[in-house]
Biopython code that builds the backbone (N, CA, C, O; Angstrom):
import numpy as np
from Bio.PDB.StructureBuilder import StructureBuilder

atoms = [
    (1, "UNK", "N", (4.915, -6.455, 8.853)),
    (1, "UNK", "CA", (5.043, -5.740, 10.101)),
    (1, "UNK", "C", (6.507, -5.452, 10.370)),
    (1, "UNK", "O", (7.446, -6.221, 10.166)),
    (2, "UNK", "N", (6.542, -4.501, 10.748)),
    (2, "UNK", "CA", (8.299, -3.566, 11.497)),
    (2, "UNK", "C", (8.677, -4.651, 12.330)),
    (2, "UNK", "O", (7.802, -5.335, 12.862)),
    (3, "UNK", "N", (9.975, -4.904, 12.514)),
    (3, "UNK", "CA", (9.872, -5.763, 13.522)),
    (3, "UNK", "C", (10.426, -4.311, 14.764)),
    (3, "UNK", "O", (10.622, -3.112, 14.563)),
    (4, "UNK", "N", (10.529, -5.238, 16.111)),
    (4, "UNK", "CA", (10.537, -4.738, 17.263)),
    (4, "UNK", "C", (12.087, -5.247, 18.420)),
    (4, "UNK", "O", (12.393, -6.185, 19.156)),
    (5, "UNK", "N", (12.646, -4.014, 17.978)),
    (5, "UNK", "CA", (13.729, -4.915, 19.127)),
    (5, "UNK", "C", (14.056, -3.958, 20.346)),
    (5, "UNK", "O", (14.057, -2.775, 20.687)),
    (6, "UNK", "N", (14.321, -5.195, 20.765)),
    (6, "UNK", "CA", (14.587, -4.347, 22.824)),
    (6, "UNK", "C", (15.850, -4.331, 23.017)),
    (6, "UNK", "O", (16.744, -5.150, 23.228)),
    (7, "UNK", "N", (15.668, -2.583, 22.834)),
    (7, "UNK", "CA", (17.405, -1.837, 23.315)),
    (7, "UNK", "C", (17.985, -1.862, 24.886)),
    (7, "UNK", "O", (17.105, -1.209, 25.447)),
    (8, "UNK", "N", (18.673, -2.125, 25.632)),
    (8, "UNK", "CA", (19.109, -1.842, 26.736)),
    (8, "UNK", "C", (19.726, -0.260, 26.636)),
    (8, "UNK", "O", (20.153, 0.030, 25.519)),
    (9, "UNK", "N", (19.818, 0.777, 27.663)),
    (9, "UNK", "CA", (20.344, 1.665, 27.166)),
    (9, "UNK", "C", (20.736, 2.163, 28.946)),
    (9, "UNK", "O", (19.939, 2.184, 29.884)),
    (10, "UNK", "N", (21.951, 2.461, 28.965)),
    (10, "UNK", "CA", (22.401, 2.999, 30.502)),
    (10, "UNK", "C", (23.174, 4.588, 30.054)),
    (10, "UNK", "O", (23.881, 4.943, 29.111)),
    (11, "UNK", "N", (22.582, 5.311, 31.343)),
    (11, "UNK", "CA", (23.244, 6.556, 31.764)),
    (11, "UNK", "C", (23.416, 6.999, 32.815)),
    (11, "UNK", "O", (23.542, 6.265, 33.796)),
    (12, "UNK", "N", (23.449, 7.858, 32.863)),
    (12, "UNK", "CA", (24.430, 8.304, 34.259)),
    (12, "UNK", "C", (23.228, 8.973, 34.968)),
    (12, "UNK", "O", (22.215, 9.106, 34.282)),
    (13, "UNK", "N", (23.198, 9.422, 36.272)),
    (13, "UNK", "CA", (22.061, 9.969, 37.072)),
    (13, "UNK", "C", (22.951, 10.743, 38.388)),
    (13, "UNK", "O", (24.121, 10.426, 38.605)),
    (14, "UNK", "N", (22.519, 11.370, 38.885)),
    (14, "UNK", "CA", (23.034, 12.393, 40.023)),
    (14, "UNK", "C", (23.468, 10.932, 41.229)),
    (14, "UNK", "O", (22.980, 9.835, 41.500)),
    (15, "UNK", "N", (24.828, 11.876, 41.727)),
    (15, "UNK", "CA", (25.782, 10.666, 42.485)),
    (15, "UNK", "C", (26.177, 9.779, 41.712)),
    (15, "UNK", "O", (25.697, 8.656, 41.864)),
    (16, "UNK", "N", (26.958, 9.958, 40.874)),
    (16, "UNK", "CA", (27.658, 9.376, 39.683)),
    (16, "UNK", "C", (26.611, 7.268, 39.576)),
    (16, "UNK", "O", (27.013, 6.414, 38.786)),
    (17, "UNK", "N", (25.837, 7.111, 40.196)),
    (17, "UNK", "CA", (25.184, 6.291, 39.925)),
    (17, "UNK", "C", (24.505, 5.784, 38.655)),
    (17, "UNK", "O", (24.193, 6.743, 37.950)),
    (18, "UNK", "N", (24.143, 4.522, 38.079)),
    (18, "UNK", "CA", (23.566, 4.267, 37.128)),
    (18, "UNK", "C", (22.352, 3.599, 36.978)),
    (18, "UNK", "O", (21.891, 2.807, 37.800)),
    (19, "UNK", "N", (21.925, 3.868, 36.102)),
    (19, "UNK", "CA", (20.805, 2.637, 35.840)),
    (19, "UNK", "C", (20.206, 2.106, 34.603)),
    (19, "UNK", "O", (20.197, 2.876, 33.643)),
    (20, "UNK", "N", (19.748, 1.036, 34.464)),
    (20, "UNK", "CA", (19.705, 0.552, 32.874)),
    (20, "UNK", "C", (18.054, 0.841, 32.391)),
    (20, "UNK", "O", (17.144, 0.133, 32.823)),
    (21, "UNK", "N", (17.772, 2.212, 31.246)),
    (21, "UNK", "CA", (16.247, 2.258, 30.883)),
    (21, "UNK", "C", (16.023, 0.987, 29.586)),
    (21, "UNK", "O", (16.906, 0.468, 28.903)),
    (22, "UNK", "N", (15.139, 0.834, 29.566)),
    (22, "UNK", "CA", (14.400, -0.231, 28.801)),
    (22, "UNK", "C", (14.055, 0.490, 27.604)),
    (22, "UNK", "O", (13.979, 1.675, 27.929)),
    (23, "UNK", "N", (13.744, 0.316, 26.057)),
    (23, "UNK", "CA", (12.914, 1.179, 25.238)),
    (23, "UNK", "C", (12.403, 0.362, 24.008)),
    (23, "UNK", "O", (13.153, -0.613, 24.000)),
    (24, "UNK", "N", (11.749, 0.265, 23.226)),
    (24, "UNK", "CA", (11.701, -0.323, 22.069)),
    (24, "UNK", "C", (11.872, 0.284, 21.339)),
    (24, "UNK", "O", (11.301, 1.374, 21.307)),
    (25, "UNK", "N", (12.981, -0.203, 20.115)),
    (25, "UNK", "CA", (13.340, 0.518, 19.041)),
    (25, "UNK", "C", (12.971, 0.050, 17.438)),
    (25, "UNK", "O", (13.212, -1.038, 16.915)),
    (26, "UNK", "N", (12.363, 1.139, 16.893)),
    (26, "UNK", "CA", (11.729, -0.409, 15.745)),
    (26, "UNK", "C", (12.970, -0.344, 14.698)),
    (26, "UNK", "O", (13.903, 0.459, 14.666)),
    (27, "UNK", "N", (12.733, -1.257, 13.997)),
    (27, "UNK", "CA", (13.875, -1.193, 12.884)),
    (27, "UNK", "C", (12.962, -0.334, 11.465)),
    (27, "UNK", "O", (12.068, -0.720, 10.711)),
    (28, "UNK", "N", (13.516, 0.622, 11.563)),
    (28, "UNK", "CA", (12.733, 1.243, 9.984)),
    (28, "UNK", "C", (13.927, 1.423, 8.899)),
    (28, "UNK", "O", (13.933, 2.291, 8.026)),
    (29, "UNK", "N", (14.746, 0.634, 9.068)),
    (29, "UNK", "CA", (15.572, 1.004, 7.708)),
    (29, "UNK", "C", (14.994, 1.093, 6.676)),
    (29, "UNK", "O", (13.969, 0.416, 6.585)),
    (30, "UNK", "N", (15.364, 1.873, 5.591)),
    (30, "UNK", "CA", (15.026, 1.879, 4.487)),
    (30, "UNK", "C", (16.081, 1.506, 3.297)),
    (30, "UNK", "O", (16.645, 2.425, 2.704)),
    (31, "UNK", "N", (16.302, 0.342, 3.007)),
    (31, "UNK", "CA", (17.720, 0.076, 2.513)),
    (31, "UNK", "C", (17.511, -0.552, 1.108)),
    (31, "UNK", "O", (18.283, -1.413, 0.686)),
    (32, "UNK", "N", (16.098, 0.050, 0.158)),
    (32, "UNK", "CA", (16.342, -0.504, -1.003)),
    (32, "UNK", "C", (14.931, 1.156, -1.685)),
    (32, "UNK", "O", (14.171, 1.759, -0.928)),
    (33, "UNK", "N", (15.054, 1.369, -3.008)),
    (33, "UNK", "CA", (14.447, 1.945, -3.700)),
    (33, "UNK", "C", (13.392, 1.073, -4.616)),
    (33, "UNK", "O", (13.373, -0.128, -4.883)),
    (34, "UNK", "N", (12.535, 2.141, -4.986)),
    (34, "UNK", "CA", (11.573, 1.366, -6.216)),
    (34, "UNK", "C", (11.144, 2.419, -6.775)),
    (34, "UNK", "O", (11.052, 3.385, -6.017)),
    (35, "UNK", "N", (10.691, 2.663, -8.394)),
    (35, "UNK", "CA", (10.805, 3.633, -9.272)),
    (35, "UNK", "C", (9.222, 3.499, -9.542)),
    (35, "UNK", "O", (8.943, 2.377, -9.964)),
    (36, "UNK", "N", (8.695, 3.909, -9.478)),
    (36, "UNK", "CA", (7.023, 3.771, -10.818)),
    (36, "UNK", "C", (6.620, 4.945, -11.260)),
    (36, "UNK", "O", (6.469, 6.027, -10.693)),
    (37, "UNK", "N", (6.470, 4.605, -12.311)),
    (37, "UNK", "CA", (5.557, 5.891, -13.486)),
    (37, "UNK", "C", (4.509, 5.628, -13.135)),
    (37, "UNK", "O", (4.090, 4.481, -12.981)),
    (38, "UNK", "N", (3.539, 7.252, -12.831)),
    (38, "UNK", "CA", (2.263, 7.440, -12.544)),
    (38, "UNK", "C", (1.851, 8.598, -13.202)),
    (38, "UNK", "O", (2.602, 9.545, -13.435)),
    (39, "UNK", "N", (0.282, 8.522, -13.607)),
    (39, "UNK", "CA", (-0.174, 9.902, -14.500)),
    (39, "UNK", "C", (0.123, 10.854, -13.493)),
    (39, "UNK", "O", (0.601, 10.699, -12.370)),
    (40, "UNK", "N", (-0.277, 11.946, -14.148)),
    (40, "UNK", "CA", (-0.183, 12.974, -13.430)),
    (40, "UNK", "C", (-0.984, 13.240, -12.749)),
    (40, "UNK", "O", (-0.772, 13.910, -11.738)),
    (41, "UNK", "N", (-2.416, 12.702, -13.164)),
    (41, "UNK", "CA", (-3.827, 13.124, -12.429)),
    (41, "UNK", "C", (-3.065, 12.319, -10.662)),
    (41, "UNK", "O", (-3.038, 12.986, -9.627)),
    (42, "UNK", "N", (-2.596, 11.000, -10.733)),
    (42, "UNK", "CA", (-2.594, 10.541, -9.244)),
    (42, "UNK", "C", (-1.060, 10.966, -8.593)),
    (42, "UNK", "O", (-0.526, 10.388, -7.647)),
    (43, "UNK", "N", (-0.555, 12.011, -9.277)),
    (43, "UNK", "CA", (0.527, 12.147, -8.876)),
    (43, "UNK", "C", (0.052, 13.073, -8.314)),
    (43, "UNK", "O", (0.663, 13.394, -7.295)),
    (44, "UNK", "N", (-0.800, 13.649, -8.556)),
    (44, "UNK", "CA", (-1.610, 15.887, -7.902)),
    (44, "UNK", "C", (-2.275, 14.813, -6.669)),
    (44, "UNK", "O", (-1.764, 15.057, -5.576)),
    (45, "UNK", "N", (-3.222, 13.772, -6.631)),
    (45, "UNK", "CA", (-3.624, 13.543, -5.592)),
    (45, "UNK", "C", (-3.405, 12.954, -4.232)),
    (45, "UNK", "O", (-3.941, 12.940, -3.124)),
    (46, "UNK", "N", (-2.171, 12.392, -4.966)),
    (46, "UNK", "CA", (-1.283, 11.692, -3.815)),
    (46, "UNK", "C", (-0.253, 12.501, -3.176)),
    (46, "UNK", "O", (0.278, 12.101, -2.140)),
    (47, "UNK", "N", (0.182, 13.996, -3.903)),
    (47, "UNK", "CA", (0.528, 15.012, -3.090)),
    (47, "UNK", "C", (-0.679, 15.585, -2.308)),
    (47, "UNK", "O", (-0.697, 15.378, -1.095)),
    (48, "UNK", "N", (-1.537, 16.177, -2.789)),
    (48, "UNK", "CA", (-2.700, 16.420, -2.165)),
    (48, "UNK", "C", (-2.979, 15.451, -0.736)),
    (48, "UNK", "O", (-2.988, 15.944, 0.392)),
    (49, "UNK", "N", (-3.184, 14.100, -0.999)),
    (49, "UNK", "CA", (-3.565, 13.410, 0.157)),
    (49, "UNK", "C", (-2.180, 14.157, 1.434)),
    (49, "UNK", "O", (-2.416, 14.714, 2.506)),
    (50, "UNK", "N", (-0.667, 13.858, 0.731)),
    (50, "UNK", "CA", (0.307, 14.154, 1.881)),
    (50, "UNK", "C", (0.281, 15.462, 2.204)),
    (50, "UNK", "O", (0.616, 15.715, 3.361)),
    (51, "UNK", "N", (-0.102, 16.601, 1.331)),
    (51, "UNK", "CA", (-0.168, 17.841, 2.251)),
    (51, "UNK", "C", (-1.518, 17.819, 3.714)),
    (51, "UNK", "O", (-1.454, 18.300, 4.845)),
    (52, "UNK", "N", (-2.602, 17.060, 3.029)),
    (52, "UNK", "CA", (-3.631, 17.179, 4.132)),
    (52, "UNK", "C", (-3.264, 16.200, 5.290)),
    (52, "UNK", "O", (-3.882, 16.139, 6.353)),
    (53, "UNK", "N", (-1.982, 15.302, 4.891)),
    (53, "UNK", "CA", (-2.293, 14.544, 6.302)),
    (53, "UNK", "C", (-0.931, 14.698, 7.221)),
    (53, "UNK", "O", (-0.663, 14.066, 8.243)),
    (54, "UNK", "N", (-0.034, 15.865, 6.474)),
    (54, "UNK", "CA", (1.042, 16.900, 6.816)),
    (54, "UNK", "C", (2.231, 15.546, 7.019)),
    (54, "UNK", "O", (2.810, 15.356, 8.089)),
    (55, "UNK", "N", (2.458, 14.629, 5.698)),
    (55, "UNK", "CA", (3.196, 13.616, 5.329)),
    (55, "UNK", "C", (4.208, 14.042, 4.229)),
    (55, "UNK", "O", (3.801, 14.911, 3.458)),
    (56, "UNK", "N", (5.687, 13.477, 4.006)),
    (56, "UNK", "CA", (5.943, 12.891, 2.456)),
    (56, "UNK", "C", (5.094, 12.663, 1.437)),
    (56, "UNK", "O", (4.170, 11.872, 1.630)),
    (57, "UNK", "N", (5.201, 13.136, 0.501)),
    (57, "UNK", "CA", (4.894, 11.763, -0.462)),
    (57, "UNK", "C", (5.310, 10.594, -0.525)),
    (57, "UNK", "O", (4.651, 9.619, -0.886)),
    (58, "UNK", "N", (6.522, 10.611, -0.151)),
    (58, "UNK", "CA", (7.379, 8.685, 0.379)),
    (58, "UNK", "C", (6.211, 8.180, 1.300)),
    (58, "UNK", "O", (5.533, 7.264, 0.835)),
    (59, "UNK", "N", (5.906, 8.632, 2.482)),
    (59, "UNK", "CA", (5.197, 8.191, 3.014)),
    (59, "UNK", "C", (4.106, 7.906, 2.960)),
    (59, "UNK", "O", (3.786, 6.918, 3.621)),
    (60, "UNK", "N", (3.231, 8.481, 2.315)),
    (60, "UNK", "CA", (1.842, 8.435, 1.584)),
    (60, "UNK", "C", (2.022, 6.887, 0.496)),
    (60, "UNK", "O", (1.331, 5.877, 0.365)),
    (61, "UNK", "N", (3.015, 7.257, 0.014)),
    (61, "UNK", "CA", (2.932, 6.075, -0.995)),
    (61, "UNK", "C", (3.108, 4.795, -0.267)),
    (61, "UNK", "O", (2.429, 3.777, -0.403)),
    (62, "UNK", "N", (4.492, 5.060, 0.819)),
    (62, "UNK", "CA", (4.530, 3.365, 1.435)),
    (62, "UNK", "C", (3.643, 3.171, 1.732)),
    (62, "UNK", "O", (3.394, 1.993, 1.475)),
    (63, "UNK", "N", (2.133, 4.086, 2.616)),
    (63, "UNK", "CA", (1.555, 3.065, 3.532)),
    (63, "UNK", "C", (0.360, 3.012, 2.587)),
    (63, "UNK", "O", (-0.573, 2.410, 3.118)),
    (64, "UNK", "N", (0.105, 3.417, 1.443)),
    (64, "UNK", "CA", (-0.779, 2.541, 0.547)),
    (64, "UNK", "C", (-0.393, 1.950, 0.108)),
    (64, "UNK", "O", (-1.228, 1.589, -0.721)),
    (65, "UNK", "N", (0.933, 1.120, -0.095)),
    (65, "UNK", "CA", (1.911, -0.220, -0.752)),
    (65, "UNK", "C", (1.499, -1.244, 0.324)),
    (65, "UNK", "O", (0.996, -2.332, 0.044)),
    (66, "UNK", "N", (1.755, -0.808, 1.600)),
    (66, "UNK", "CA", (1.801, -1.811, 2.591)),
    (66, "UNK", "C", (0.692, -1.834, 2.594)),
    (66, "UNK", "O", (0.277, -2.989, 2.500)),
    (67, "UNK", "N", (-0.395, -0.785, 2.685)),
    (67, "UNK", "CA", (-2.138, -1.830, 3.069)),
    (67, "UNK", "C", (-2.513, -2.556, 1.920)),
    (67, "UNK", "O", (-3.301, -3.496, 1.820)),
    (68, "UNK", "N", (-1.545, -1.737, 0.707)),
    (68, "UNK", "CA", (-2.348, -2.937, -0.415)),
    (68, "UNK", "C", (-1.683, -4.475, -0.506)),
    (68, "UNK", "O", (-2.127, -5.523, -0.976)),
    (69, "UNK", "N", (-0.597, -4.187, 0.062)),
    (69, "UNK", "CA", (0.556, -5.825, 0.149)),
    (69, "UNK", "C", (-0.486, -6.722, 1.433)),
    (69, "UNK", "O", (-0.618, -7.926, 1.651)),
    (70, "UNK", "N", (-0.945, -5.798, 1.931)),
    (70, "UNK", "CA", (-1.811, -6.627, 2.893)),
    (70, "UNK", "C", (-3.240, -7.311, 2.692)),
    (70, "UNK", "O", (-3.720, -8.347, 3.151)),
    (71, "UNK", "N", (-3.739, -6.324, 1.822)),
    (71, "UNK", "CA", (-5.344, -6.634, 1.484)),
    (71, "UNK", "C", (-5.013, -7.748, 0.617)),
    (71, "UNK", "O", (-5.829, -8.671, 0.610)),
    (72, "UNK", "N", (-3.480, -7.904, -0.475)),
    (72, "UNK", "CA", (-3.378, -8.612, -1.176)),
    (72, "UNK", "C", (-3.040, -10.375, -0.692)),
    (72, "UNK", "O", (-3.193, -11.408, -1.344)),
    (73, "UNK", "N", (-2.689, -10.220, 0.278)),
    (73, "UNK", "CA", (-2.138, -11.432, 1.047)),
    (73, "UNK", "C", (-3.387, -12.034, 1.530)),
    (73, "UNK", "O", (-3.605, -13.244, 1.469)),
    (74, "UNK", "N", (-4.615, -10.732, 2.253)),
    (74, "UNK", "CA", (-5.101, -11.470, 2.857)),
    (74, "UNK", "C", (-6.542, -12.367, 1.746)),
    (74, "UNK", "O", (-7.135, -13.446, 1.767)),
    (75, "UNK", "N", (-6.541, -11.256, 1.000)),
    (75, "UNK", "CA", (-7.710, -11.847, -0.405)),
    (75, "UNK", "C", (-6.972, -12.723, -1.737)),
    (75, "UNK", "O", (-7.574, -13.333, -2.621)),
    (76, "UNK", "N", (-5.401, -12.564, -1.560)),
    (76, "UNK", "CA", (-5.490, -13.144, -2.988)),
    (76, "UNK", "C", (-5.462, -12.689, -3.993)),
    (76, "UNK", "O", (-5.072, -11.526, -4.102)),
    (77, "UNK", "N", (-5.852, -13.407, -5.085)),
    (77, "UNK", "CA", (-6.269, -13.127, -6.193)),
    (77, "UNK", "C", (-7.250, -12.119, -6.710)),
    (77, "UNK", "O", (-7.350, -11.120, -7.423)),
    (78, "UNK", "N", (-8.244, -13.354, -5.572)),
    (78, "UNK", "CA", (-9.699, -12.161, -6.063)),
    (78, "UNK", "C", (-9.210, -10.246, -5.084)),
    (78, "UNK", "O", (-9.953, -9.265, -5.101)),
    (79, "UNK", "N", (-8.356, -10.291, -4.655)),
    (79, "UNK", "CA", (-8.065, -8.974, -3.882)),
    (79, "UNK", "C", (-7.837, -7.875, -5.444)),
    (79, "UNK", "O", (-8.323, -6.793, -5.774)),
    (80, "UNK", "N", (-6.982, -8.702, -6.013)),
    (80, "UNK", "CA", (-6.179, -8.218, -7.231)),
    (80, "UNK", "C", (-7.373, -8.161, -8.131)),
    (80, "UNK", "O", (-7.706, -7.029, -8.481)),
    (81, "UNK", "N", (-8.113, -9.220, -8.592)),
    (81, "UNK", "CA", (-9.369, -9.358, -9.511)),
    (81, "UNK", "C", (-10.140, -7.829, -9.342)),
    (81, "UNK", "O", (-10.202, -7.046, -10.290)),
    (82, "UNK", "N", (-10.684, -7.544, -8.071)),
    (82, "UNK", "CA", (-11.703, -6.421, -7.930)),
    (82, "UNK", "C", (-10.824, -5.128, -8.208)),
    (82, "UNK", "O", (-11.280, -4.215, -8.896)),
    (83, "UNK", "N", (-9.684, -5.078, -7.714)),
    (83, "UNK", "CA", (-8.801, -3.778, -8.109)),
    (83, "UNK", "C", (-8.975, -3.504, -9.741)),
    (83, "UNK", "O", (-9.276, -2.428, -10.257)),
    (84, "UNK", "N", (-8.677, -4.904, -10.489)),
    (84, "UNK", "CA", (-8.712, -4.310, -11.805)),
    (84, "UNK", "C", (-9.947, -4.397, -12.148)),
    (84, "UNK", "O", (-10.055, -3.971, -13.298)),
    (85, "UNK", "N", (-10.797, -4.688, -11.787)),
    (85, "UNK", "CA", (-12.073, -4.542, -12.409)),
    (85, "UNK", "C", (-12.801, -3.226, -12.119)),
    (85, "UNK", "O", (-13.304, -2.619, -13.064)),
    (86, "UNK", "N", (-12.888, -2.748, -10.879)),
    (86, "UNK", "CA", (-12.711, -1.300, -10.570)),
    (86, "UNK", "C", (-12.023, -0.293, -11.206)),
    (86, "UNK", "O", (-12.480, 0.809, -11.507)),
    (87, "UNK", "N", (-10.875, -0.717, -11.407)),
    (87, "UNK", "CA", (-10.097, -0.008, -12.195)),
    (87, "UNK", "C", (-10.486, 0.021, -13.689)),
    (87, "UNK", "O", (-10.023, 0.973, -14.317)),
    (88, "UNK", "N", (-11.333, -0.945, -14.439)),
    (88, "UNK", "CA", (-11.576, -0.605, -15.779)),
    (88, "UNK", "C", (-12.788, -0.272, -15.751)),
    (88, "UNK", "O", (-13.247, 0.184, -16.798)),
    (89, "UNK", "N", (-13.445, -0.359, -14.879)),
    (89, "UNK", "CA", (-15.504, 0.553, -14.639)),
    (89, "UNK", "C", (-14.766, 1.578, -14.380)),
    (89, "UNK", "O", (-15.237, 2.234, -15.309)),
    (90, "UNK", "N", (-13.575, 2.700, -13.651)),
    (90, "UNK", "CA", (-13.760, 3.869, -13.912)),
    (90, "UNK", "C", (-13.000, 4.505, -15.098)),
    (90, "UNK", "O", (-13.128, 5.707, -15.328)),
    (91, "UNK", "N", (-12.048, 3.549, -16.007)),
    (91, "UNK", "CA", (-11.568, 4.058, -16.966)),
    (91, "UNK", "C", (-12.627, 3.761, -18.106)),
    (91, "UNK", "O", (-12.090, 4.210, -19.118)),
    (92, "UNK", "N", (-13.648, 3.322, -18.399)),
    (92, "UNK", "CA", (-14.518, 2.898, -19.223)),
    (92, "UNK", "C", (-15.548, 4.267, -18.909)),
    (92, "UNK", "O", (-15.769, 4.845, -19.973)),
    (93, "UNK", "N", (-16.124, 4.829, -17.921)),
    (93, "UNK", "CA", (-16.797, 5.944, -17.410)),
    (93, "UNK", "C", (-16.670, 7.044, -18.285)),
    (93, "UNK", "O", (-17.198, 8.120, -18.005)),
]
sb = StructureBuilder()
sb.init_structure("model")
sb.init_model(0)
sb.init_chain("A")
sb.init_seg("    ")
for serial, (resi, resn, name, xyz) in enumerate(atoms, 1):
    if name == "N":
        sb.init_residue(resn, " ", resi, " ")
    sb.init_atom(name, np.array(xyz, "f"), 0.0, 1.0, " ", f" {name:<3s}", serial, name[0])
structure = sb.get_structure()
């Protein structure tokens, strides 16, 4: 999860008066890279998915990294087990 931090933020308002708004600002840095080779068949569909959902492809890819970092945490092994086993019933097809 992003974490969440609380900005104070003051400006100016009519009659040179002030006042302090409240906001939450998340932290989304992005301060490291990662490289992977993918066929081409899921490279057409994972553009495909980001044109229909009017995304990046960066973005398309993080947030199937992050739900899979999640499904993986929350199942485990066997999370990982069914991926590849799925994964070789449709390359065996």
């Amino acid at each position: 999860m992003v974490p969440i931090e609380d900005c104070l933020v003051k400006r100016r308002v009519c009659e040179g008066r002030s006042c302090t708004l409240e906001y939450k600002l998340a932290a989304m840095t992005k301060d490291d890279r990662i490289g992977v080779r993918v066929s081409v068949e899921l490279k057409k569909a994972l553009i495909q998915i980001a044109k229909s959902e009017d995304r990046s492809l960066a973005q398309v890819c993080e947030i199937f990294l992050k739900e899979g970092a999640l499904s993986y945490r929350e199942g485990g092994a066997k999370f990982f087990q069914r991926m590849l086993a799925r994964h070789k019933r449709q390359v065996g097809e």
